[in-house]
N, C-alpha and C positions, 0 to 999 in steps of 0.2 A: 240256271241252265248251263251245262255242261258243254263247251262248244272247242276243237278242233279243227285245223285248215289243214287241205291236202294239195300239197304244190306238186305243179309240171318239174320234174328236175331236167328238162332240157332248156324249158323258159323263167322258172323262178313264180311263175303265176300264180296263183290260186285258183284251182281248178275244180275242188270241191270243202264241203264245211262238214264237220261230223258235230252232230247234237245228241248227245242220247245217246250213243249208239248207232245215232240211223246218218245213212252220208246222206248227204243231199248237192246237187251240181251246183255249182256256182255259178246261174244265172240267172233273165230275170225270172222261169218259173220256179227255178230251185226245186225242181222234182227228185223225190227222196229215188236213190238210184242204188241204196247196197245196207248192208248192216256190218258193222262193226263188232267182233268179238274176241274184245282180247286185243291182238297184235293182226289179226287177219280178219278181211274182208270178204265180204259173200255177196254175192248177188241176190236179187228176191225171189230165186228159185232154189235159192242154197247151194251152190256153186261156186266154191273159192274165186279169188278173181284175184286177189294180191295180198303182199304182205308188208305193213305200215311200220315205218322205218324212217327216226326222224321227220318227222312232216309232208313225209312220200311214198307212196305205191309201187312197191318193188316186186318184182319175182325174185326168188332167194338164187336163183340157178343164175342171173344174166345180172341182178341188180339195176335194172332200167324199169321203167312203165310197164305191167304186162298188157298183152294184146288187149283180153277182156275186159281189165279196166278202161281202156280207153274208148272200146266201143261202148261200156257203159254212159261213157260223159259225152260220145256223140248220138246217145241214142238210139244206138241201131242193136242192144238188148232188149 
């Protein structure tokens, strides 16, 4: 199995794990939260949400976390 860690770049964390393609949060329910394709992230409505760079979820414009990823790993997608 094919597995991937996606770190906070402001804490170094590990914030989610990619299997397969599919992320999933790094908690304890580990709910699959996005799809991986390629270099860029979707949500499961198919809605870009970031772009994976080194070990992290960036926006290409700001290079930090973008918004919707984060509300993905809190949940509130």
């Amino acid at each position: 199995m094919a597995q991937d860690f996606i770190c906070d770049p402001e804490t170094g964390q590990i914030v989610a794990v990619i299997r397969n393609g599919e992320v999933f949060r790094d908690d304890r329910e580990g709910e699959m939260i996005a799809a991986a394709l390629g270099a860029y992230l979707y949500d499961l409505k198919g809605n870009l949400v970031g772009y994976l760079h080194e070990g992290q979820v960036i926006d290409v414009s700001t290079q930090s976390m973008p918004v919707a990823f984060r509300e993905l790993l809190e949940g509130k997608s």
